[in-house]
Structures are given as structure tokens and as C-alpha cells.
DOKEVO-122276 format. One record per residue: residue in three letters; x, y, z of N, C-alpha, C in turn. Coordinates in steps of 0.05 Angstrom, whole numbers, plus 5000, padded with zeros to 4 digits. Layout:
<sites>
ALAXYZXYZXYZ ...
</sites>
This chain:
<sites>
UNK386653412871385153162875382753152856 UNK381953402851379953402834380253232807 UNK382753152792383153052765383752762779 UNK383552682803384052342810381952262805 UNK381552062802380051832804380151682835 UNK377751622854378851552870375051402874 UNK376151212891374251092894374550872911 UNK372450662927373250442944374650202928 UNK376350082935376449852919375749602935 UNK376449362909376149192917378249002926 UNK380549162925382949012936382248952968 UNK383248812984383748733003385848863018 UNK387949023006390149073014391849272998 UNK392049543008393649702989396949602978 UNK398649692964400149712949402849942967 UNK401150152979401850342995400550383012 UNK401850533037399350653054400650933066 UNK397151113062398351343077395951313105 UNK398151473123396751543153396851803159 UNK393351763170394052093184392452053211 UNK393552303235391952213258391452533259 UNK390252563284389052873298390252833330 UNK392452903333393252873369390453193379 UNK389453013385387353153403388153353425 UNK387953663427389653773441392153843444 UNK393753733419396653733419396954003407 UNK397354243412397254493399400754563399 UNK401554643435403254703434406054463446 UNK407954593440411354413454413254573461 UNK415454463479417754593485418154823459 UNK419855053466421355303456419455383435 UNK417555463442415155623420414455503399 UNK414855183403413555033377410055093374 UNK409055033360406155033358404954923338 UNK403054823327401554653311398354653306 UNK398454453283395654443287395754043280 UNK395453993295396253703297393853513291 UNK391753663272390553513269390753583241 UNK392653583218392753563189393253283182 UNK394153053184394052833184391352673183 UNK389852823195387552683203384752763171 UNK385653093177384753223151385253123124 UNK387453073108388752953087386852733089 UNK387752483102386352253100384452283095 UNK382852353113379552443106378652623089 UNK380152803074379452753054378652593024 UNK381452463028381752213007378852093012 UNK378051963037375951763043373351853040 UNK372652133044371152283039369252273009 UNK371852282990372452402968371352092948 UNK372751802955371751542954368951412971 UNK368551542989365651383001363651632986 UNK363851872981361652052975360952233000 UNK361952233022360952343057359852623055 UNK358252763074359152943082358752953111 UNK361053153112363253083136362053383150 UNK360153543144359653743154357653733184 UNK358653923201356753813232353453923229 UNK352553753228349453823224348453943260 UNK349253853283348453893301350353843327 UNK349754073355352453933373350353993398 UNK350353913420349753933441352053833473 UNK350453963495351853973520350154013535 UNK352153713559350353743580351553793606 UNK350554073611352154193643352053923665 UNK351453803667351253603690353153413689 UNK353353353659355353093662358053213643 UNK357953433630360153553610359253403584 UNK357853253577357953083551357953283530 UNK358453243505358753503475358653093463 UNK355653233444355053083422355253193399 UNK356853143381356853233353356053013330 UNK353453143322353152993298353253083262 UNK353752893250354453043220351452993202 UNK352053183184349753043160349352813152 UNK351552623147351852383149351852163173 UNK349752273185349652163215350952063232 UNK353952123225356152033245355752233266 UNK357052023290356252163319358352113332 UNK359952313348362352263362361352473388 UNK361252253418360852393432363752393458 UNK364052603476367052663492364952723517 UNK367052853538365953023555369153093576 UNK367753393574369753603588370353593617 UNK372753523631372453433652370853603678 UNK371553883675370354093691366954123688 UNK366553923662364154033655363454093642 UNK360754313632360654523609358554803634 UNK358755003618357855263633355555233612 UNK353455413617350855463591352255643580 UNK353955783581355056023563357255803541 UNK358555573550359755373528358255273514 UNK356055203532353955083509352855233490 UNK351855443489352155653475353255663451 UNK356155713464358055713442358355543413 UNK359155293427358555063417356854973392 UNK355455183393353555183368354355383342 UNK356355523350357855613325359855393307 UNK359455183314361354943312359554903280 UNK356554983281354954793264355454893229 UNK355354693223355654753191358754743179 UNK361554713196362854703190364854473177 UNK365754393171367254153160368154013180 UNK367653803182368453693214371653503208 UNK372653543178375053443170377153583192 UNK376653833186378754013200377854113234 UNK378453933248377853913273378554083296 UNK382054213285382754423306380854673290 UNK380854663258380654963257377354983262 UNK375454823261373154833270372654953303 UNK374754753320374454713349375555113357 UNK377555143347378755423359377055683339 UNK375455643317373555753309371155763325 UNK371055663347368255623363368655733388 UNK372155753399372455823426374756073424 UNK375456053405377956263394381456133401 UNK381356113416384455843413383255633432 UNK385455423439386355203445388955233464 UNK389355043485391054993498390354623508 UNK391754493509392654263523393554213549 UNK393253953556393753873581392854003590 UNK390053923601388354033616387354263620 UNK389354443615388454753620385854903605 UNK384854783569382154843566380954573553 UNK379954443582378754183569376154263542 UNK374654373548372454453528372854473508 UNK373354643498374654663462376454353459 UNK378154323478379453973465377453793467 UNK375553753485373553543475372053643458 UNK371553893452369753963420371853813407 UNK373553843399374653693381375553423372 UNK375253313395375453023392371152833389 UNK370353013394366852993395367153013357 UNK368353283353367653273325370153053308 UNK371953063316373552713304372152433296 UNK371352413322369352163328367952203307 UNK366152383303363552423280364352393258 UNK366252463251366552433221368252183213 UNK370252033234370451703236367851593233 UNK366051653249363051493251361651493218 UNK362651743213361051773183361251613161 UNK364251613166365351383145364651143149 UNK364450973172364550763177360550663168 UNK359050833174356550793171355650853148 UNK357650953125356451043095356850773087 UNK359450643096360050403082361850153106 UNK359550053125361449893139362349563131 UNK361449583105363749303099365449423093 UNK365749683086368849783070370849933089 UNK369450013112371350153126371449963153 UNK373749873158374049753185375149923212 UNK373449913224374750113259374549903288 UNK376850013297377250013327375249993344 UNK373749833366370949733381371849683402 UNK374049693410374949603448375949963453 UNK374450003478374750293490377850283502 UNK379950403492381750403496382650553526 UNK383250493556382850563585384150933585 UNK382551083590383051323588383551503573 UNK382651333548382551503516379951433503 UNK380151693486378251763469379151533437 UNK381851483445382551313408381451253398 UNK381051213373379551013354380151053327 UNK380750833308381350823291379450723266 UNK380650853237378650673211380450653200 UNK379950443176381950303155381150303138 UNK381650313112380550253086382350253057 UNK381750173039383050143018380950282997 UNK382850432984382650642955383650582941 UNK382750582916384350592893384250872883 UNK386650892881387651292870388551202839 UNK387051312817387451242792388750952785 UNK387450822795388250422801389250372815 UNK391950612831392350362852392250352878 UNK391550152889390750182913391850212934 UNK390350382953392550502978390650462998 UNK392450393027391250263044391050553055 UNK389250643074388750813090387850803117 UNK389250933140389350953164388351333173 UNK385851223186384751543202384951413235 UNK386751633252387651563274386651783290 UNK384851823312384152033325386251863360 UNK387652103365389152053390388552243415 UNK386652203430385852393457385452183477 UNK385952343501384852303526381952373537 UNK380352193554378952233564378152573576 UNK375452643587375452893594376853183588 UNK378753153557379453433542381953423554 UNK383653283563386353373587389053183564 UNK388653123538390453063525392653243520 UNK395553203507394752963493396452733493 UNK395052523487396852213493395752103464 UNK399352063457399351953429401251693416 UNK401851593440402751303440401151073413 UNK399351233410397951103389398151223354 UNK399151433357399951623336402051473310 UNK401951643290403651483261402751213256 UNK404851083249404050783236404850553264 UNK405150553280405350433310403450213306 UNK404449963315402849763312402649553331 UNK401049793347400749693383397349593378 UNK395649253398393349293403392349263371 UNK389049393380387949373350389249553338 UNK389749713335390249843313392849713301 UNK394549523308395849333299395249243282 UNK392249033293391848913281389348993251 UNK389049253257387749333230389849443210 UNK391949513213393549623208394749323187 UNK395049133202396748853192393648753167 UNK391648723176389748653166389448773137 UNK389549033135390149183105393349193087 UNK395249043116397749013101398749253099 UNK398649433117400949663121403549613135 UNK403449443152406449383166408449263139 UNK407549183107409249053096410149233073 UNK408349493063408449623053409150003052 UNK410650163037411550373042408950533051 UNK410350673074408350813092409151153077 UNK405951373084407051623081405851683106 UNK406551793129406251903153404952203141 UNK403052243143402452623153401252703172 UNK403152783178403153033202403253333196 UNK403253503218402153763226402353993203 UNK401254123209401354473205402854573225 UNK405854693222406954753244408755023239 UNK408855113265411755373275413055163293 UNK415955213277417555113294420455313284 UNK420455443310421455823312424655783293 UNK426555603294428855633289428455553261 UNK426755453245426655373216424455643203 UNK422855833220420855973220421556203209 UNK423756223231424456513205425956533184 UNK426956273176428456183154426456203125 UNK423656213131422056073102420756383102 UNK420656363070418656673066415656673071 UNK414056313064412256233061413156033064 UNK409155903069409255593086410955473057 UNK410955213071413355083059413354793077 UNK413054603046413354273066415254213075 UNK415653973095417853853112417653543097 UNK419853433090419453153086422153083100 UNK421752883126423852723148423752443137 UNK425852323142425952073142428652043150 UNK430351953174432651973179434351753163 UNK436351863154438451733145438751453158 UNK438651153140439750933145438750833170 UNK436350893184433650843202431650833183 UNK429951073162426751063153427251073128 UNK425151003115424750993079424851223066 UNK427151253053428851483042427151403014 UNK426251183008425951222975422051372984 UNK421351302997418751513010419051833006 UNK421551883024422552203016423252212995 UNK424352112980424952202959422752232933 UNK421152042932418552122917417252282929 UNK416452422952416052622966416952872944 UNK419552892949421153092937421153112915 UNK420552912898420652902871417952972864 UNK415852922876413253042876413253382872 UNK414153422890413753742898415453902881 UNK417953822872419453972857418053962824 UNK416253722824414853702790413353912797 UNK411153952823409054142825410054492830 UNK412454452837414054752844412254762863 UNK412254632883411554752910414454722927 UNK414654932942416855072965417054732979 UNK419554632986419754453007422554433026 UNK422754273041425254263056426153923055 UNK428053753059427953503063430553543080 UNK429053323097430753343132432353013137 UNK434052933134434652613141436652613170 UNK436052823179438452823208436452893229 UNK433252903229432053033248431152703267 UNK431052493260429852383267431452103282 UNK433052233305435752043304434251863333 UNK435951613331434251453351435651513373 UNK435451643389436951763415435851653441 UNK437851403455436451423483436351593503 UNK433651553512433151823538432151953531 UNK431652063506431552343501428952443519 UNK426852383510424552373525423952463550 UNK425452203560426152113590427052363599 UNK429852483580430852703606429452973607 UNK428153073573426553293574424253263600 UNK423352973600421453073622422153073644 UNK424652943650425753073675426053453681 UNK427553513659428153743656426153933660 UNK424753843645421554043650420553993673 UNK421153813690419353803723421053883733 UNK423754043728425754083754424854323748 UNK424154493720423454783712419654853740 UNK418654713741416054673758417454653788 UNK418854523792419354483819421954723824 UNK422854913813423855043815421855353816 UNK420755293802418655483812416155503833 UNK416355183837415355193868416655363886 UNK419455223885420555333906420055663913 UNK420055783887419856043891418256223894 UNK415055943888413056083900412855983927 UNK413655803931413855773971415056033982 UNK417256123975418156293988417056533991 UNK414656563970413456863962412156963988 UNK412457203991410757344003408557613988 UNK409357663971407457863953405357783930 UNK402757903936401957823913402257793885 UNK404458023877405457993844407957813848 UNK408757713859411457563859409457233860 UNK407457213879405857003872404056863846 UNK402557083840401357183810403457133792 UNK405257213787408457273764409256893763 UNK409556783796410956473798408756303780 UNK405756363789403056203783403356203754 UNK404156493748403556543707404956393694 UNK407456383708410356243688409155983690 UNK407955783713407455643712405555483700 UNK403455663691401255643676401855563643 UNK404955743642405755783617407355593612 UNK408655443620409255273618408355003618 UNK406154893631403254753628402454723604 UNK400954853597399654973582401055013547 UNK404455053545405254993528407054813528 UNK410354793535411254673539410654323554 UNK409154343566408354063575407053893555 UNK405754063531405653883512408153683510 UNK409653853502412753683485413253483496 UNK412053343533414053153542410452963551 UNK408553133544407152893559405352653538 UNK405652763507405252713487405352383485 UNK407552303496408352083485410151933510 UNK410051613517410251543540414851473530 UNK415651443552418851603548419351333526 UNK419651003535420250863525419050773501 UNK416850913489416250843458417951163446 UNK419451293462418551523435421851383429 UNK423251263452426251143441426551013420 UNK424550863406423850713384423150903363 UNK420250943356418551083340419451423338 UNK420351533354420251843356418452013356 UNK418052163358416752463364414352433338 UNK414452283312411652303302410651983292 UNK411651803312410651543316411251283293 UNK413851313275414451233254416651063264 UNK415450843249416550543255418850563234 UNK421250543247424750493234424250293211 UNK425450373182424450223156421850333149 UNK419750483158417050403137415950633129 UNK416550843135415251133123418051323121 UNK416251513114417551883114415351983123 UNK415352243132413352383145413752603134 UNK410952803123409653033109409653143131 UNK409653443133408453713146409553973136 UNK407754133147407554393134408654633151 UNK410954743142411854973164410555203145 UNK410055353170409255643172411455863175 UNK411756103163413656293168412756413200 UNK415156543198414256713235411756893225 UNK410957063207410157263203407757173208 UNK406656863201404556683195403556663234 UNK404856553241404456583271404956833291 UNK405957023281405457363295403057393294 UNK401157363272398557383275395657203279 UNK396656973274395156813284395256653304 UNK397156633323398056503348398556273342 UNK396056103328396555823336396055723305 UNK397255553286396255553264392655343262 UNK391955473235389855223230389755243199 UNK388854963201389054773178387354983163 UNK387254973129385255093119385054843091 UNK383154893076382754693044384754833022 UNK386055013026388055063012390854933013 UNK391454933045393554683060393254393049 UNK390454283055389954093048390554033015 UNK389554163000390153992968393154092962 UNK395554282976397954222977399353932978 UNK397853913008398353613020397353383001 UNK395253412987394153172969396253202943 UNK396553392932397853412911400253262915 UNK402453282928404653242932404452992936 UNK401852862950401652552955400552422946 UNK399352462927398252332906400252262883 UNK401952492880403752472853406152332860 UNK405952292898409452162909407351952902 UNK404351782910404351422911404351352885 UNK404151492849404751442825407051332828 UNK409051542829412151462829412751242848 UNK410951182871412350982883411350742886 UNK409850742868408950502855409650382826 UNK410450562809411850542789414250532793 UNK415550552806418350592808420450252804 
</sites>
């Protein structure tokens, strides 16, 4: 990114658009998937970053045991405030303050740098509303460096933290529309991402239509991920570019791919992952509540404390990870959009797999600025080609 040119324009309307969001809390999914689901969010912001001048660094965070609130504010006086449903302890508040000085782009690796991991759905609200506190701030930042240029989302969406900005760049002339999408729930107990990818539900519809992304080729990015059966296949991380066959915009993947193979960076390209399947949704989360109610049963029947303890653990563990995978997303949009919120015809979707070796030691991945200008590289050099093309 360093040799672009990038800057606000004066177009009204990109040429292209890329999106990125942060599923707030979305760490883990069914069969040992895991993530860092807020690289989408990172990429973007940096582009916008990089064109308004920001910094995106947290100048200050506070908490208040009475009500759970976590205020994070940046150098650039953006302010994104959450609150933890349980609360906060003075020993979180505490914590909390290791948050300071860090890049508030990278939101999981900040948030699990402050608490040491992350889990979803409810099990550690605190660290997920640190992270969606520090989202907010650095949306706020942008929007107050330059609010004729950045447009955001103003109606409190009923039990979410959402909110969205929009803007248009010009990347060495041409201009690309841009979408920063932060997707959480209220009180840290995400994540709900019905609002996620290029979806053009509500305002974010209509900001989305307003810069002219519903008419133009979309690039979706998404995660930093382990996903175990492709995991131990790669020596090193290594991108993913999806776009299913004769459903999404193959000429998207394909400048994707043609990007990465000019840069010799490692990739994979997937056109069978993304099939429009009814139910699917629907029955995993059946499936996963008969796995819970099966282990009710077996802790009803318990009489010992380790057979009780052993039922409670599995259950925890499955909460805690697996429940990601099915509560993510509500059953009848994912039958449309799928699993990373991409409207049939208008994108391909970016992400980054990790080898197993990569997650043996770090549990859960996080984003770093080395990930990031991978991610820029490859997409900066796919919107040339696909605008020339």
C-alpha cells in the first residue's frame, strides 16, 4: 500500500467496492473452526485510514462496575462506547487499560491482547464488548476527521451494537466505494451477523445503494482462519478466494487469483464451497440443540459429581464454540446470502487460512500488519485488473 496513491475522492460513487466487517465475538464454529473475524474490518480501515490521515490508536478506555459500560477513546477522538452484560469487576477494569496505545484497526488482536483469549455467545462478555467499544472508536474516528466524506448508520439497530461507514477512495484514480461494517450484539453475548458482507437490509442498504455498491463488483473480506480439514493441507498461511460456480462473480475470483499469482503469494480458489442449500442452517441448529438436550438428559440422570462436572464441561464446550456456527446468522437469510453474507452475482470473498501448526500454538488466531498488507496487496492489484479489464 505504501506505493498507492490513495486518497478521498470526489466521485460520488465507486467503480468497485470492497467490504469489510468485524463479527464481534465471532471467534469460534462447529468442528474446530476458529477465526479472527474481525480482518475485514481491519483491511478496510486501513485503506480509510491511509485516505482520511487517522489515527486509529486507543488513547484511553474506561469502566464502570455499576452499569458494565467500557469507553474507548482514540487519538483521533473517536469514541465507541458497549457494556458487558454481567458487568465489569475492578480487576477488568484494570485490565482494560492494557488495551491503551494499541491500534484499534485490529480489534480481536487488541481485545484478546488485554484478556488473553476470547469466547462468544455469552460465555466472556467483557473482552467481546472491549471489542466492539474499540470498533465503534475507530468508525467514530473516521466519520469525525471527515463527516462530509464518510457517511454512517444513526438509527440504533434493537439489540445490536451495528453500525456502519461508507466512503469513496480513489486507489491510484480509481475510485472504490468502501463499506466498514461492525456486527455485535448488545451486552458482549454476540455474535449476530445478519448484517454482515454486502447484504442490503435497512440502512445499511441504503448507504450501501447511495455509494452504488449493489450495481457494482463487490470484494467481500473476511477472516483470519483454521478451518482443521484444509489446515493441515497448507505449509503456511495461505489465501482463500470463494465465489461459487454460476451463483457469485467469478470474474472477482479470478482477478483475485490473478493478483496473487503476479505477487507469488500462496493461495487456494474454491467455486464449490458456497452452494445455495436449503435448510442448511435450519438443520445444523437443530442438530446442535439435540447435541445440548442430549446432554441434558445425561446430566439429569447424574448422580456424581465428576459425571456432573464432565456433562456441565462438554456443555460449556460446546456453547462457547460450536454455538458460534449456528447462532451467527438468522436460518432464512443464510439460505440466500450464506455463511459470509454475499449477495448471489456481486462479489468473491478474501480470507486467510492458517496451517494447524499456526493454531497448536496460538489457539485462536489474530490479525497482525503483516496479514493485513498481504490482504491489501492482492486487492489493490485484483481492483487495477478489474477495472481495466
Amino acid at each position: 500500500m505504501e506505493n498507492c496513491t490513495i486518497s478521498i475522492s470526489d466521485k460520488k460513487q465507486g467503480s468497485l467496492a470492497v467490504v469489510g466487517h468485524v463479527g464481534v465475538g465471532h471467534v469460534h464454529s462447529h468442528s474446530s473452526f476458529v477465526q479472527d473475524d474481525s480482518a475485514g474490518f481491519a483491511v478496510v480501515a486501513s485503506i480509510m485510514k491511509k485516505a482520511l490521515k487517522v489515527n486509529t490508536r486507543i488513547k484511553s478506555v474506561t469502566g464502570d462496575s455499576s452499569t458494565g459500560t467500557i469507553t474507548v477513546k482514540t487519538y483521533e477522538g473517536g469514541i465507541g462506547r458497549t457494556y458487558s452484560r454481567r458487568g465489569l469487576t475492578p480487576y477488568e477494569i484494570e485490565l482494560l487499560n492494557r488495551v491503551v496505545d494499541e491500534d484499534g484497526i485490529y480489534t480481536q488482536t487488541a481485545a484478546i491482547k488485554t484478556f488473553g483469549r476470547m469466547y462468544g455467545q455469552g460465555v466472556m462478555e467483557t473482552v467481546v464488548s472491549l471489542q466492539g467499544a474499540i470498533a465503534l472508536s475507530v468508525l467514530d474516528s473516521f466519520y469525525k476527521k471527515a463527516p462530509d466524506k464518510v457517511y454512517i448508520t444513526t438509527d440504533k439497530f434493537e439489540g445490536l451494537i451495528d453500525k456502519m461507514a461508507a466512503t469513496v477512495v480513489d486507489i491510484n484514480g480509481i475510485p472504490v466505494s468502501l463499506l466498514l461494517n461492525i456486527n455485535g450484539s448488545d451486552g458482549g453475548i454476540g455474535p449476530n451477523e445478519d448484517n454482515e458482507g454486502n447484504t442490503l437490509f435497512g440502512q445499511k442498504g441504503e448507504l450501501m445503494k447511495m455509494l452504488g455498491m449493489d450495481k457494482v463488483p463487490n470484494i467481500i473480506v473476511e477472516s483470519k482462519a483454521c478451518i482443521p480439514d484444509m489446515a493441515k493441507n497448507i505449509p503456511m498461511n495461505t489465501f482463500l478466494f470463494r465465489a461459487q460456480d454460476e451463483i457469485d462473480n467469478l470474474s472477482v475470483a479470478n482477478a483475485l487469483v490473478d493478483a496473487a499469482e503476479y505477487l507469488d503469494i500462496p493461495y487456494i480458489l474454491k467455486t464449490d464451497s458456497l452452494p445455495l442449500v436449503k435448510g442448511q442452517l435450519e438443520k445444523a441448529t437443530k442438530d446442535f440443540a439435540e447435541k445440548i438436550v442430549s446432554l441434558g438428559e445425561c446430566l439429569k440422570l447424574s448422580d456424581t459429581s465428576k459425571d456432573k462436572v464432565s456433562y456441565i464441561a462438554e456443555i460449556a464446550k460446546l456453547i462457547s464454540e460450536d454455538a458460534g456456527g449456528i447462532s451467527f446468522m438468522s436460518n432464512s437469510l443464510h439460505e440466500v446470502v450464506r455463511s459470509a453474507g454475499i449477495v448471489p452475482g456481486t462479489a468473491a470473498i478474501i480470507s486467510l487460512l492458517v496451517p494447524q501448526e499456526y493454531i497448536n500454538y496460538w489457539k485462536i488466531p489474530i490479525l497482525d500488519q503483516e496479514d493485513v498488507s498481504k490482504y491489501l496487496e492482492i486487492i489493490l492489484l485484483a481492483i487495477t485488473k478489474i477495472y481495466f479489464k
